[in-house]
DSSP file (Angstrom, degrees, kcal/mol; ACC not computed):
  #  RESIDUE AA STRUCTURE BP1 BP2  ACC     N-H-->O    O-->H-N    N-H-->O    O-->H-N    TCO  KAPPA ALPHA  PHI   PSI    X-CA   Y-CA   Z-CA
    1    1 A X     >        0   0    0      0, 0.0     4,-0.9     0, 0.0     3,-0.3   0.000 360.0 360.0 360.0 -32.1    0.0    0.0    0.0
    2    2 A X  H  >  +     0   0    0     50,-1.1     4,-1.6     2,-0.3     5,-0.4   0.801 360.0  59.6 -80.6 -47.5    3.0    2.5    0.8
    3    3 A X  H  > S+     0   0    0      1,-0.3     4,-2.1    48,-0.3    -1,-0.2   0.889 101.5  51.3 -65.9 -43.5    4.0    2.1   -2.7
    4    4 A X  H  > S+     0   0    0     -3,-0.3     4,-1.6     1,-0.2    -1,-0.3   0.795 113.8  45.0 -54.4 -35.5    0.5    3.4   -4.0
    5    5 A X  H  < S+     0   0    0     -4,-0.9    -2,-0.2     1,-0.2    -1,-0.2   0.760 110.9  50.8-115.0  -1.3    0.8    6.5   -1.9
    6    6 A X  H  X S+     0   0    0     -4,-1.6     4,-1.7    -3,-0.2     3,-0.3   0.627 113.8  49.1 -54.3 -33.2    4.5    7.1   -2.8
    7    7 A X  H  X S+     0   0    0     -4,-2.1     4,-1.2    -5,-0.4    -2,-0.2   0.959 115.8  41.9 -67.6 -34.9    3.4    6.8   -6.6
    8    8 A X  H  < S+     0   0    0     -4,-1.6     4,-0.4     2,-0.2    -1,-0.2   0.542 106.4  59.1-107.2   7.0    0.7    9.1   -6.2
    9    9 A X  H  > S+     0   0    0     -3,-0.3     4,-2.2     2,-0.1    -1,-0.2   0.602 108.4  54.3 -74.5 -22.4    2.7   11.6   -3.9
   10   10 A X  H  X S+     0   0    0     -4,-1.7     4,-1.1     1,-0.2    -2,-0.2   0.715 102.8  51.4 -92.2 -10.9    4.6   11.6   -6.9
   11   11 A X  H  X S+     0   0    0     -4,-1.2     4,-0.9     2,-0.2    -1,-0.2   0.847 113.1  50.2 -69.6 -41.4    1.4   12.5   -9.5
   12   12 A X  H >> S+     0   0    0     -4,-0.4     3,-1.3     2,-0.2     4,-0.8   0.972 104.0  48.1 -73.9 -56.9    0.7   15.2   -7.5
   13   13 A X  H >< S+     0   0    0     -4,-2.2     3,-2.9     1,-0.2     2,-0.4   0.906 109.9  62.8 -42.0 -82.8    4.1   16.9   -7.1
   14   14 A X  H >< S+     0   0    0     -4,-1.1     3,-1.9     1,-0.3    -2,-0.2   0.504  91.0  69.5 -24.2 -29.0    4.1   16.4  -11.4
   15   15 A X  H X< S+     0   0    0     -3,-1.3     3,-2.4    -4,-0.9    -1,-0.3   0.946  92.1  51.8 -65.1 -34.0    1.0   18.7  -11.6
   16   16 A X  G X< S+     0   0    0     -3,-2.9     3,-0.7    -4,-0.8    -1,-0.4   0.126  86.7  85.1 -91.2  35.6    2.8   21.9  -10.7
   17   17 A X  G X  S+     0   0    0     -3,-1.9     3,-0.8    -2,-0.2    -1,-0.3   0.414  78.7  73.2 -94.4  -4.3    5.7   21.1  -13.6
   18   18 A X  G <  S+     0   0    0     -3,-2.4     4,-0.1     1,-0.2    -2,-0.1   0.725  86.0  56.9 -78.1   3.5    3.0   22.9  -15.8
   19   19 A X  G <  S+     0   0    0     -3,-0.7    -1,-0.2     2,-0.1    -2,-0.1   0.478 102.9  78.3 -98.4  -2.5    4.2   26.1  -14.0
   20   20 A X  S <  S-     0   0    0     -3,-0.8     2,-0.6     1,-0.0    -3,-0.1  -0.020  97.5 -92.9 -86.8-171.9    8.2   25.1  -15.6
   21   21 A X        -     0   0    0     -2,-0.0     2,-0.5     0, 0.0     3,-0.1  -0.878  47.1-104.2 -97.1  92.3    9.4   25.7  -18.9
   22   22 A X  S    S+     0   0    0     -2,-0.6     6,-0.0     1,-0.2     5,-0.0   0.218  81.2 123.6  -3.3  56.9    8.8   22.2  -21.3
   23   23 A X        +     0   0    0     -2,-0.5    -1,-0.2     2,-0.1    60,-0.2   0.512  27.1 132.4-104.6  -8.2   12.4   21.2  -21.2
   24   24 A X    >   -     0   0    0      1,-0.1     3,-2.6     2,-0.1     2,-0.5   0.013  66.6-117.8 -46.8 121.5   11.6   18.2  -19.9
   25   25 A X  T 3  S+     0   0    0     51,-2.8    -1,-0.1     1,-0.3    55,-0.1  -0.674 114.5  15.0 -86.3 138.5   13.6   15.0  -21.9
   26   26 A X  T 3  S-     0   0    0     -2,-0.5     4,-0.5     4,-0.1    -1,-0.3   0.532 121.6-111.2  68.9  18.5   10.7   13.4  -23.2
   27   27 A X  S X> S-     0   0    0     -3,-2.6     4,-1.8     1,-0.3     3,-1.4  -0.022  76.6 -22.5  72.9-153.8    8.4   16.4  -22.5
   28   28 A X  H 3> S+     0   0    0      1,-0.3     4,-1.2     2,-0.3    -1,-0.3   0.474 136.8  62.8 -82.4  -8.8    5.7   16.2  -19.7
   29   29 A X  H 3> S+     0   0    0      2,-0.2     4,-2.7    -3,-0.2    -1,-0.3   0.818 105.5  45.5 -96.9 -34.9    5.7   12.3  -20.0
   30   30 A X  H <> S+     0   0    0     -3,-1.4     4,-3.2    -4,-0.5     5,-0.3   0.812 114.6  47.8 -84.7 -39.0    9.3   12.2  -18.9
   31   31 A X  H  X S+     0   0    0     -4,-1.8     4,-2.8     2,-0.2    -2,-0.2   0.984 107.8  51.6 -60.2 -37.1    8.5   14.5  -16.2
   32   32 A X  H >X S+     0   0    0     -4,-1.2     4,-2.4     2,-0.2     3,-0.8   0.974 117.1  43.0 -99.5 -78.2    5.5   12.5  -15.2
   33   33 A X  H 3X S+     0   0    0     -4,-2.7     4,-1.4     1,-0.2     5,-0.3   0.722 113.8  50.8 -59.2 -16.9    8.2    9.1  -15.1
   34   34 A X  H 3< S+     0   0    0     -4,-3.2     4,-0.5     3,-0.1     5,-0.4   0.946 114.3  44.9 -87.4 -27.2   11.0   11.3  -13.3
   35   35 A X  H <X S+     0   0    0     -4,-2.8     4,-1.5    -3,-0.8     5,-0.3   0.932 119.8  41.5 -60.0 -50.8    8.1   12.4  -10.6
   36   36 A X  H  X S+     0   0    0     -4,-2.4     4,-2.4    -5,-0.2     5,-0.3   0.973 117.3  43.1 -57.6 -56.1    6.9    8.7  -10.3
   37   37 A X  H >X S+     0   0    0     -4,-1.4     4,-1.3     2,-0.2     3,-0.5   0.905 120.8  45.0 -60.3 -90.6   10.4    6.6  -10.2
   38   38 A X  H 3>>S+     0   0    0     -4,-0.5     4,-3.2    -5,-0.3     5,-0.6   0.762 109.3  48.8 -42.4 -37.7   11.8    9.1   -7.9
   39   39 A X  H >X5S+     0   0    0     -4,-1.5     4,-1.5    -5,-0.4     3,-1.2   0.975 117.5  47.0 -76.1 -58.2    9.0    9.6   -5.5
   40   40 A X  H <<5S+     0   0    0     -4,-2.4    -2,-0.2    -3,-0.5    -3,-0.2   0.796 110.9  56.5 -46.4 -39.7    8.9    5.4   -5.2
   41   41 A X  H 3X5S+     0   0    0     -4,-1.3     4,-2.5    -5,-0.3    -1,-0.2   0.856 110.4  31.9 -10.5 -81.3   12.2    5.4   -4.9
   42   42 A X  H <X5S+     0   0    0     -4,-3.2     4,-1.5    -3,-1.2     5,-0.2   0.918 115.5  56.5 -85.4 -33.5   13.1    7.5   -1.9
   43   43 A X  H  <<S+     0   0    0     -4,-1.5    -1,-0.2    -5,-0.6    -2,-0.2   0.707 110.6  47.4 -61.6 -17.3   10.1    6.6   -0.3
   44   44 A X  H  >>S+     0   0    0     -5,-0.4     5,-1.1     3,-0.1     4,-0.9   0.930 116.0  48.1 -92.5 -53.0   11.7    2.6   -0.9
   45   45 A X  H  <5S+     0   0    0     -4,-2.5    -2,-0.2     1,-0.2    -3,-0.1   0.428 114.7  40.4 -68.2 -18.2   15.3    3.9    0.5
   46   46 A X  T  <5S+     0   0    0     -4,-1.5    -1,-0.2     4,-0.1    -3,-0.1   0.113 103.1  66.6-123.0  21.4   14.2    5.6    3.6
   47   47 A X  T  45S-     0   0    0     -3,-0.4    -2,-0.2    -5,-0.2    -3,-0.1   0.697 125.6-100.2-101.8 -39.6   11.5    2.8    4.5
   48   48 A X  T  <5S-     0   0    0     -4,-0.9    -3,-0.2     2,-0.2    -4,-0.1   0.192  75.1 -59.0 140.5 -23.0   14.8    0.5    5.1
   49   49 A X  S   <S+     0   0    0     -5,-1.1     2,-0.2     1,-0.3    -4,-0.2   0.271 118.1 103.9 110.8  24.8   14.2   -1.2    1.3
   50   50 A X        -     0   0    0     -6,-0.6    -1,-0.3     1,-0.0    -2,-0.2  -0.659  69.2-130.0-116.3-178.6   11.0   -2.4    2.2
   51   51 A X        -     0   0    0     -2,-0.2   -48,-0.3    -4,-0.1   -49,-0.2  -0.403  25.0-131.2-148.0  94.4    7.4   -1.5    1.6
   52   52 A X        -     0   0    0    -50,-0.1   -50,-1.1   -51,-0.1   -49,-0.2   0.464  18.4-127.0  -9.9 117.5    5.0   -1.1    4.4
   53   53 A X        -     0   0    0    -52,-0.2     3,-0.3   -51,-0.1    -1,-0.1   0.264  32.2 -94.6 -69.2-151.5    2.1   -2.7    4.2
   54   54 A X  S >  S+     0   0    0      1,-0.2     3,-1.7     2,-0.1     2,-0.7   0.861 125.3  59.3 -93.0 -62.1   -1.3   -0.7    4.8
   55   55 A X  T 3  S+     0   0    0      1,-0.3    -1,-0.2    -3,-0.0    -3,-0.0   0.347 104.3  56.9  17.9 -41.1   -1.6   -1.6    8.5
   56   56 A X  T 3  S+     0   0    0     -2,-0.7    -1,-0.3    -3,-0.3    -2,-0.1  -0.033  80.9 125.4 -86.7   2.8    2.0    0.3    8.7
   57   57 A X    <   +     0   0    0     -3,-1.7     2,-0.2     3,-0.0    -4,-0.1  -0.205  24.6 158.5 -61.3 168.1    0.8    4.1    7.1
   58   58 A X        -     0   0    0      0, 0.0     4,-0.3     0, 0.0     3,-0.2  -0.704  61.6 -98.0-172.1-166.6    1.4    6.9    8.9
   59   59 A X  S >> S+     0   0    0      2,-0.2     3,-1.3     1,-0.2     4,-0.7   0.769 113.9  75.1 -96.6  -8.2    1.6   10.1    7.8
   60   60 A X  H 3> S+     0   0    0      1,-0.3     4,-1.2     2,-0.2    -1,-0.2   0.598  90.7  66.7 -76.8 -20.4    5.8   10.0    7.6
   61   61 A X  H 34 S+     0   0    0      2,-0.2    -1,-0.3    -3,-0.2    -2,-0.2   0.820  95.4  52.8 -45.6 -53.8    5.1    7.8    4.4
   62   62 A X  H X4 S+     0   0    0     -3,-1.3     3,-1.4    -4,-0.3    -2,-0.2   0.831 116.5  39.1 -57.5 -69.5    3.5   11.0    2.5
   63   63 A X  H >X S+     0   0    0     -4,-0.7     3,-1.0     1,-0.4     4,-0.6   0.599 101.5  69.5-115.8 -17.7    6.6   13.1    3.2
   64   64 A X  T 3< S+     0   0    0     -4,-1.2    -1,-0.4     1,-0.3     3,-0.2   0.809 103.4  49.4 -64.0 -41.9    9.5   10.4    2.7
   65   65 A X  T X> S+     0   0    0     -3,-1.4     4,-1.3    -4,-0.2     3,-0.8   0.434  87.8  79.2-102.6   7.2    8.7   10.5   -1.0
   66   66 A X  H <> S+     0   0    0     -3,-1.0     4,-1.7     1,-0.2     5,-0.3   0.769  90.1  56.6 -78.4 -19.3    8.6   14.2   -2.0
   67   67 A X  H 3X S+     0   0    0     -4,-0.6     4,-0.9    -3,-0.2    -1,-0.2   0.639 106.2  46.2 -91.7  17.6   12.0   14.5   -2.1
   68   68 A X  H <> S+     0   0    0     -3,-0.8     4,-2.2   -30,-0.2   -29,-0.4   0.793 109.6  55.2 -89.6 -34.7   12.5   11.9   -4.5
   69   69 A X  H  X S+     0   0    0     -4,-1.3     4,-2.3   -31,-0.4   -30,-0.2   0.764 105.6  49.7 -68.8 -22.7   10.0   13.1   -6.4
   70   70 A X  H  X S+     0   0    0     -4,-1.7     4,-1.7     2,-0.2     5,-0.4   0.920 112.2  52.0 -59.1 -66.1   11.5   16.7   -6.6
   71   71 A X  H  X S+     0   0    0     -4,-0.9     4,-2.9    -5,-0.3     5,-0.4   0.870 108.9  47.8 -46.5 -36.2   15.0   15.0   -7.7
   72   72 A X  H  X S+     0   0    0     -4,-2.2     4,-3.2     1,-0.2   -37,-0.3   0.989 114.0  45.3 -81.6 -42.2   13.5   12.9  -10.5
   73   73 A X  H  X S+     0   0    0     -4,-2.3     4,-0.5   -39,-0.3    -1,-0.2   0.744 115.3  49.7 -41.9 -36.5   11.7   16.0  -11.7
   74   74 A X  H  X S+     0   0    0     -4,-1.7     4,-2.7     2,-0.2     3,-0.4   0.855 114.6  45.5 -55.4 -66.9   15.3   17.9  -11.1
   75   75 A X  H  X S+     0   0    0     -4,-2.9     4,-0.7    -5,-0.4     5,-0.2   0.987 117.4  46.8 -60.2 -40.3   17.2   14.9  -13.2
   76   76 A X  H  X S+     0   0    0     -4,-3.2   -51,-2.8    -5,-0.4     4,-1.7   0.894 110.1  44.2 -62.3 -38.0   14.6   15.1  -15.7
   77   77 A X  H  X S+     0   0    0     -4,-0.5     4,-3.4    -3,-0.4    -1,-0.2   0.752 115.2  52.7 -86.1 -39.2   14.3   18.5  -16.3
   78   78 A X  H  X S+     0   0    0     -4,-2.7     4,-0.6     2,-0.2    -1,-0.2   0.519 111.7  49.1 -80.2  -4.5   18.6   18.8  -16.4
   79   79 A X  H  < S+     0   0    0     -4,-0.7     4,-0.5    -5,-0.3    -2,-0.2   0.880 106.6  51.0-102.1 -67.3   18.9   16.0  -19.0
   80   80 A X  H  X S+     0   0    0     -4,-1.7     4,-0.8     1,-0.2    -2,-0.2   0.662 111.1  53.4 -56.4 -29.3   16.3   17.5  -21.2
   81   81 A X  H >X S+     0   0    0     -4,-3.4     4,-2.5     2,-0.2     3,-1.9   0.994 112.0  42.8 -42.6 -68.7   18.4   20.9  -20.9
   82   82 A X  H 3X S+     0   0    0     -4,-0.6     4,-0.9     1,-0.3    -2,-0.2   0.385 106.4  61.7 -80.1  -8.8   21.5   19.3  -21.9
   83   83 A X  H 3> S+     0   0    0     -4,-0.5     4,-2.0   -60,-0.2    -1,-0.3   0.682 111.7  42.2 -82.0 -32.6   19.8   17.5  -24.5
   84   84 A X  H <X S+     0   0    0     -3,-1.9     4,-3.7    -4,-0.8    -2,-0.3   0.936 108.7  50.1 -45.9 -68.4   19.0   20.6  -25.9
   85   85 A X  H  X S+     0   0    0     -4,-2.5     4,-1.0     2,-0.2    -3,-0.2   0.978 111.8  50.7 -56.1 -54.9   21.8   22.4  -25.6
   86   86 A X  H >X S+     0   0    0     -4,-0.9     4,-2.1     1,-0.2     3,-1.1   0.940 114.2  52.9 -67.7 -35.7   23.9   19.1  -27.4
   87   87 A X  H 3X S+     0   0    0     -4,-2.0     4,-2.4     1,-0.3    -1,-0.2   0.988 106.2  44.2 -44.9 -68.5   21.1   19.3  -30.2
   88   88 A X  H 3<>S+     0   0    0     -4,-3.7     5,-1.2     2,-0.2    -1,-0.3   0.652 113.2  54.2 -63.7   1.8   21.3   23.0  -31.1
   89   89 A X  H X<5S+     0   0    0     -3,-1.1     3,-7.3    -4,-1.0    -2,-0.2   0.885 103.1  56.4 -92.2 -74.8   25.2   22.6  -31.1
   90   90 A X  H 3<5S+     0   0    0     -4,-2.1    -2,-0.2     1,-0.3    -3,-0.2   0.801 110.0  51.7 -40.6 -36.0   24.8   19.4  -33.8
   91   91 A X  T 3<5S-     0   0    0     -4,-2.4    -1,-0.3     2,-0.2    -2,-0.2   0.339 126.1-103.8 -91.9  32.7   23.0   22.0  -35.9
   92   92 A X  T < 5S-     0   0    0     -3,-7.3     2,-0.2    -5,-0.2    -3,-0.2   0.115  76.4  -5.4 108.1 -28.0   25.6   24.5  -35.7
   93   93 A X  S   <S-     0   0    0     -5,-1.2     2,-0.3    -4,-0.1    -2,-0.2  -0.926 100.7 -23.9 172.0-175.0   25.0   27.1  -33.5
   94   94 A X        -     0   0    0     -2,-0.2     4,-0.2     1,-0.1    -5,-0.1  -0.488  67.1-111.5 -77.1 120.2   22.1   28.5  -31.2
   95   95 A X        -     0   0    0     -2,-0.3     3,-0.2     1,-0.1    -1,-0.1  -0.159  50.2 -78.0 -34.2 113.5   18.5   27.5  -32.1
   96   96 A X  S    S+     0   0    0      1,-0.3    -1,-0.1     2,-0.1     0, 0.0   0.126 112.5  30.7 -29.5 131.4   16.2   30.6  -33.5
   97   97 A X              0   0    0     -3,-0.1    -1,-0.3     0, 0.0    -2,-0.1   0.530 360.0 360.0 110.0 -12.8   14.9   32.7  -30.9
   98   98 A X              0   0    0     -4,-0.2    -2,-0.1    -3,-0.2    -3,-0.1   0.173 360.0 360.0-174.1 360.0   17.2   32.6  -28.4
């Protein structure tokens, strides 16, 4: 059950990436997997490697997985920069606009 409510701490964090720039590699769908993996993640690494059953909530569950979910959004978002960046380089020079 702990795994459901890290995945869906990590849906929720995702929402507010509409407030970012689309840099995302693999656009809102790669944000959407760096928010999910990461919030299941840390929320998996600071339980001990386990995953609590439902009998075992609390509310320390919830808060264990936003900062993965933050990082994956972070890693996602810094990949899809740098994917950028190595693209407009491979055509030569800065991409129109900018």
């Amino acid at each position: 059950m702990a795994g459901l409510v890290w995945v869906m701490v990590g849906l929720a964090i995702w929402h507010f990436t509409v407030f970012l720039p689309d840099r995302f590699w693999a656009g809102i769908v790669g944000a959407f997997v760096g928010a999910c993996v990461g919030a299941f993640l840390s929320g998996w690494l600071l339980s001990g490697l386990s995953v609590p059953g439902n009998s075992a909530l609390n509310i320390g569950d919830v808060l264990i997985s936003v900062p993965g979910a933050l990082l994956g959004i972070t890693a996602v978002y810094f990949i899809g920069v740098r994917q950028e960046h190595l693209d407009d380089e491979a055509r030569g020079g800065v991409a129109p606009g900018r």
